[in-house]
C-alpha positions as CSV (number, residue, x, y, z in Angstrom):
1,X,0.0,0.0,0.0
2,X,1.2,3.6,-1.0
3,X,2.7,6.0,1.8
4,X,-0.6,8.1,1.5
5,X,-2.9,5.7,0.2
6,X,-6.9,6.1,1.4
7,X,-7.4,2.0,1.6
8,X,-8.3,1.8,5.1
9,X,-8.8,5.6,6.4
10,X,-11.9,6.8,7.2
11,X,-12.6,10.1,5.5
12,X,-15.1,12.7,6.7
13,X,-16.3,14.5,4.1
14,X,-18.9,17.8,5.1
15,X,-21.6,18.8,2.2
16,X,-21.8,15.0,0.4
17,X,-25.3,15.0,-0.7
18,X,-24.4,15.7,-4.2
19,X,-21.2,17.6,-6.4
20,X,-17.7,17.5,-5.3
21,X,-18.7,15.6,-1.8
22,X,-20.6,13.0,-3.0
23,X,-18.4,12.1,-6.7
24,X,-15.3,12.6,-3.8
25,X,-17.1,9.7,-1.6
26,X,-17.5,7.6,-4.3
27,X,-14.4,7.9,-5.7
28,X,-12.3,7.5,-2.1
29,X,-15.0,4.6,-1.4
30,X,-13.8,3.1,-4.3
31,X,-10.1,3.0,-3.6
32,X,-10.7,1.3,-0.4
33,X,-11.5,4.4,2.2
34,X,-14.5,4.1,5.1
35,X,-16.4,7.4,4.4
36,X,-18.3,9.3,6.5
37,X,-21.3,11.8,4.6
38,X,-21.7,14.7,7.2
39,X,-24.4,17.2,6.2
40,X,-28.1,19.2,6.1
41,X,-29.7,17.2,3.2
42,X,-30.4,13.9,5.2
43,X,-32.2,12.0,2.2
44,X,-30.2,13.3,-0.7
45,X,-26.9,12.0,1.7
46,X,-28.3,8.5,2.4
47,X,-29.2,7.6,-0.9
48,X,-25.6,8.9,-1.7
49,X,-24.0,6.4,0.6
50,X,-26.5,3.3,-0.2
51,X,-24.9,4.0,-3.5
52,X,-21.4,3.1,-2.6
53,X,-22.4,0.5,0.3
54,X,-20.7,-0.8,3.3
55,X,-17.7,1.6,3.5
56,X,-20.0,4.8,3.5
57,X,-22.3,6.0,6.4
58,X,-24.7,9.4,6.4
59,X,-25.1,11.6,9.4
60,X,-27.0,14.4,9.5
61,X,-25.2,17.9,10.1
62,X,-25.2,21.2,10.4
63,X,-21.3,22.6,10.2
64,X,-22.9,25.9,11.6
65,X,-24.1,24.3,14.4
66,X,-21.3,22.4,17.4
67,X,-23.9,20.1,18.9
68,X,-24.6,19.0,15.6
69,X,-20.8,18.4,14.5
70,X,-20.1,16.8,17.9
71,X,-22.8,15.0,18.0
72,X,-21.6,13.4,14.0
73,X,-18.1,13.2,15.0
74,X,-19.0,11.1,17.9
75,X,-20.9,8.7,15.8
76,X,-18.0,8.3,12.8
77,X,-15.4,7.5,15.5
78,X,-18.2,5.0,17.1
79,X,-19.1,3.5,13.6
80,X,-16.0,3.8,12.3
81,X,-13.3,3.4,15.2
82,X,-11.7,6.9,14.6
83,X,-11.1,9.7,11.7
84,X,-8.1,10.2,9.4
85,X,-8.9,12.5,6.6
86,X,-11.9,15.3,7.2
87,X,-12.6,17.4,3.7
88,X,-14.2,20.5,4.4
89,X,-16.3,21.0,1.8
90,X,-20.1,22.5,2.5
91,X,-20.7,25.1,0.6
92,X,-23.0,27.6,-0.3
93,X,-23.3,30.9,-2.3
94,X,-25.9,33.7,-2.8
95,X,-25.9,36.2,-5.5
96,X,-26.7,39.9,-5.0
97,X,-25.1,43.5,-4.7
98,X,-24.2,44.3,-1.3
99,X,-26.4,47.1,-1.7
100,X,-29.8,45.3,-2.2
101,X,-29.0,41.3,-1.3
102,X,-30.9,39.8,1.4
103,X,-28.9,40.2,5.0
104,X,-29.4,37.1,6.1
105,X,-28.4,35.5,2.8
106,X,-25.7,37.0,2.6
107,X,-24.4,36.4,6.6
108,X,-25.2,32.5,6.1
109,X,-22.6,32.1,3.1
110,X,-19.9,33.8,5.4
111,X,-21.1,31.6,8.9
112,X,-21.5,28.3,6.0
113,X,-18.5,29.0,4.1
114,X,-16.1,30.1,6.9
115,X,-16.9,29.2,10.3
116,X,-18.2,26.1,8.9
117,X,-14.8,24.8,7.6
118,X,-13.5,26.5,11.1
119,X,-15.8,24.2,12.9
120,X,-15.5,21.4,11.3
121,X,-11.5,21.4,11.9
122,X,-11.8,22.4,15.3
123,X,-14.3,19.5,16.4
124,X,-12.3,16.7,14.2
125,X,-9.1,18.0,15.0
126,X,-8.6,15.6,18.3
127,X,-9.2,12.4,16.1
128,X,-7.1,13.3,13.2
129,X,-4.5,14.1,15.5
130,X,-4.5,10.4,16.8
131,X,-3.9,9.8,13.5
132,X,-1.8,12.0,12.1
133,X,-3.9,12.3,9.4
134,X,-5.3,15.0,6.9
135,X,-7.2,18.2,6.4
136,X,-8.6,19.7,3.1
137,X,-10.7,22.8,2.8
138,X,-12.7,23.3,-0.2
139,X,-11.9,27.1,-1.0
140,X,-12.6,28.3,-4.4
141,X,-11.0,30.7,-7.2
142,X,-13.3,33.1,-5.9
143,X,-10.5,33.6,-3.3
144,X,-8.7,34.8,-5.4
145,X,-10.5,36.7,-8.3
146,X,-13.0,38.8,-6.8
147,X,-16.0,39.2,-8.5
148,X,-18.4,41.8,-7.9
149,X,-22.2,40.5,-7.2
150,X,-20.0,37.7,-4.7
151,X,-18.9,39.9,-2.1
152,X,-19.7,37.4,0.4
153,X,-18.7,34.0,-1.1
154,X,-14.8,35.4,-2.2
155,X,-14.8,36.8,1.4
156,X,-15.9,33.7,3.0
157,X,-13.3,31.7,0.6
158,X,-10.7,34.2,0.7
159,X,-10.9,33.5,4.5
160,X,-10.7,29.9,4.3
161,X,-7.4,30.1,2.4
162,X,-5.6,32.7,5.0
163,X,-6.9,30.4,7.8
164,X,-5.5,27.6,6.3
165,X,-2.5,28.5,5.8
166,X,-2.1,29.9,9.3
167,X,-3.6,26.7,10.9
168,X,-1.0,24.3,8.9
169,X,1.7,25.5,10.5
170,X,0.1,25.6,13.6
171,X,-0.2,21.6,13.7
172,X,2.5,20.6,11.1
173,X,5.0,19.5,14.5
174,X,2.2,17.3,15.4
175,X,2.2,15.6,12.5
176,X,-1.3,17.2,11.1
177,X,-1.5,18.2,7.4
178,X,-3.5,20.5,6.4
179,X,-4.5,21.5,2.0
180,X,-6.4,23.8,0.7
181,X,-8.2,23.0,-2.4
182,X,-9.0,26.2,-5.4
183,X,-11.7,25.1,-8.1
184,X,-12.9,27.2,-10.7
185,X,-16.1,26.9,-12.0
186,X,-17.5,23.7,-12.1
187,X,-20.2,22.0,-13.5
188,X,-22.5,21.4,-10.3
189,X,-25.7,22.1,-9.0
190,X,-23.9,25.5,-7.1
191,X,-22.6,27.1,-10.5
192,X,-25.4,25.7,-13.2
193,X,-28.2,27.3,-10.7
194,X,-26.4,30.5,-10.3
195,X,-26.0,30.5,-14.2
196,X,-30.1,30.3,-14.5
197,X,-29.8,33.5,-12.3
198,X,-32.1,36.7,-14.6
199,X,-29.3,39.1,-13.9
200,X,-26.4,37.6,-12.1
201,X,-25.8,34.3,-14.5
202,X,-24.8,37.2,-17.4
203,X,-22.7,38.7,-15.3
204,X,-21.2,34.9,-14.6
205,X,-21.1,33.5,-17.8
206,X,-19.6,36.6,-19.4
207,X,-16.7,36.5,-17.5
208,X,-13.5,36.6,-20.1
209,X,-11.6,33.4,-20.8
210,X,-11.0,31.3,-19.1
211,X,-12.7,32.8,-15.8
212,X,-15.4,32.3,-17.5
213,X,-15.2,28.5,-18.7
214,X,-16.7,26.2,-16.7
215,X,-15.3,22.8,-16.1
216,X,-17.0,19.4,-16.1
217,X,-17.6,17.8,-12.2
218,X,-15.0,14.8,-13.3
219,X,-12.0,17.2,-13.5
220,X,-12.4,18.5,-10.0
221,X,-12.3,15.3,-9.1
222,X,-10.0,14.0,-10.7
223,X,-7.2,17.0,-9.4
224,X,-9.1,16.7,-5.8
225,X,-8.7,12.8,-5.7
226,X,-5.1,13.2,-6.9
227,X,-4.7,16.2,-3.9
228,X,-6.1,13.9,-1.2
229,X,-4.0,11.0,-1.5
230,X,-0.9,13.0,-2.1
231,X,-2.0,15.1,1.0
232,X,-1.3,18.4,-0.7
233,X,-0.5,21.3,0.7
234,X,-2.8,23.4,-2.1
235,X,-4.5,21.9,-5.2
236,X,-5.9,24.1,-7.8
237,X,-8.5,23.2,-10.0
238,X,-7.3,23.2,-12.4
239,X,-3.6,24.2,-12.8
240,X,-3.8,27.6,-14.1
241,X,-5.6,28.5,-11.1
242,X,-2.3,28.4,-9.0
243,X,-1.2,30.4,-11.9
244,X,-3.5,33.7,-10.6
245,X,-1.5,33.8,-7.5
246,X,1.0,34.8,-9.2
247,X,-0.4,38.1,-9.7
248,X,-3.4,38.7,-7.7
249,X,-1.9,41.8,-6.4
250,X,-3.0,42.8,-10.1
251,X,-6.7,41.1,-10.4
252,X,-8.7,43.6,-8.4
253,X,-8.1,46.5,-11.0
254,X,-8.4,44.4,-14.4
255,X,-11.7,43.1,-12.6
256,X,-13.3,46.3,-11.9
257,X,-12.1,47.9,-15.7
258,X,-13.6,44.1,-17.1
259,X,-16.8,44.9,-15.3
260,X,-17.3,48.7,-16.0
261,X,-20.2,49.4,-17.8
262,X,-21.6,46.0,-16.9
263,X,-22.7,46.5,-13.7
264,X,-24.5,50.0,-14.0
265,X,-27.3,47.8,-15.9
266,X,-26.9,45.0,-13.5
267,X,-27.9,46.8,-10.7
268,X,-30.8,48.2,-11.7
269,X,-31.6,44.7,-13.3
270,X,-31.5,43.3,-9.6
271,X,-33.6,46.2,-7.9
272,X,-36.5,45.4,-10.5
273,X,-35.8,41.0,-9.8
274,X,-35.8,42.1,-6.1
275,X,-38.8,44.2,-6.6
276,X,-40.7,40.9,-8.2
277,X,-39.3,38.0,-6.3
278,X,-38.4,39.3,-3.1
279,X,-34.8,40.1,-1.7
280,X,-34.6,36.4,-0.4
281,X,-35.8,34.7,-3.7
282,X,-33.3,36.9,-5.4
283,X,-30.5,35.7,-3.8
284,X,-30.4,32.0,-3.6
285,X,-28.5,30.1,-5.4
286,X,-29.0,26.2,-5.4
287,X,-30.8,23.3,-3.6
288,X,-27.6,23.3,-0.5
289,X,-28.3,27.2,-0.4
290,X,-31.8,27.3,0.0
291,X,-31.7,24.1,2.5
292,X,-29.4,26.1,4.8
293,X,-31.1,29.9,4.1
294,X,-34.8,28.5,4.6
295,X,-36.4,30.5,6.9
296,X,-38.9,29.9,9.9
């Protein structure tokens, strides 16, 4: 068996019910891992883990909420005799102008996004330190190309890369290591229900180049899969993302000429979609999203 192979570790993977954590279950399931499907959509997460059989198990989980985590990390290291690997990857995203989107839309993403991944670390962290094992955080290019109309989600995953990187050295004598992962756009339910957005799916889909392409589900995967069982300190999704690190310092300024003259129309766009949907309405973006915004 390879140094870092998954055959045998159990994996704790937040937000499986569908996208990168459930095709991430499978695939780790597949090369031998135990994995654990921590998350809000109960039904959507079983069926995910009857799917791949024996070596998967569903618990229900909110990663904003530490009874809830506790109360799942408890029951892995029950089921499954401890934790080695925890991925970090519920996610969600609104879309809106700070201006006009709804408050408590937008607060969820940061509290989801953020102090979910937070958390989730903090809560596992005992058992993967029996282990020495691994932590990833799903961050996104959004960290690092701020786009206007995500003021929320590039803060959120801007934040999960600067903790990240703080917290690996933090734990790196205790032979803890920690990756954070950078996709782009990818095909998922997130990014094609965002896309179907009246106003803010132009703004999306017009990006230039390459920050516009979006990439099938199976090449995340396949760069994530590869990341995991290498243990890697970062893994962009894909390569050229690393790339834009390069010169972020330069990004915010070619963003905001890209987007002049765009976003004038834009906004009045969104007052009129607010106006006839509702602030709330307006701003969710996919079935995760409006599982963990529903109000009442």
């Amino acid at each position: 068996m390879a140094k870092n192979s998954v055959n045998g570790k159990v994996v704790l993977i937040t937000g499986a019910a569908r996208g990168i954590g459930a095709g991430l279950a499978e695939r780790l399931a597949a090369q031998g891992a135990k994995v654990a499907l921590v998350g809000i959509e109960a039904k959507e997460q079983q069926e995910v883990a009857d799917k791949i059989g024996a070596n998967a198990h569903a618990w229900e989980a909110d990663v904003t909420s530490w009874d809830d985590l506790e109360r799942a990390t408890a029951g892995v290291v029950e089921h499954f005799g401890g934790i080695d690997i925890v991925i970090a990857n519920a996610g969600i995203a609104t879309s809106g102008f700070v201006r006009s989107v709804d408050p408590a839309a937008f607060e969820k993403v940061i509290e989801v996004d953020l102090l979910g991944v937070w958390r989730t670390f903090r809560v596992t962290l005992p058992h993967v330190l029996d282990r020495k094992g691994y932590l990833l955080a799903i961050s996104s290019l959004a960290a690092i190309t701020h786009a206007p109309g995500m003021a929320n989600y590039a803060a959120a995953k801007a934040g999960v890369e600067a903790f990240c990187n703080s917290f690996r050295a933090e734990v790196a004598h205790l032979g803890v290591k920690v990756g954070v992962a950078h996709p782009t756009w990818i095909r998922t339910d997130l990014v094609e229900s965002a896309d179907k957005h009246p106003v803010f799916g132009k703004l999306r889909t017009g990006m230039p180049g390459l920050l516009g392409k979006t990439y099938p589900l199976s090449v995340a995967l396949d760069h994530l899969q590869a990341g995991v069982n290498k243990r890697a300190r970062t893994v962009h999704v894909p390569r050229w993302v690393g790339g834009l690190k390069l010169i972020r310092a330069f990004l915010p300024p070619i963003i905001e000429i890209g987007a002049k003259g765009r976003i004038k129309k834009a906004d009045a766009a969104a007052l009129v979609d607010i106006q006839e949907r509702g602030a709330y309405e307006s701003s969710i973006t996919g079935q995760a999203g409006r599982a963990a915004t529903k109000k009442g």
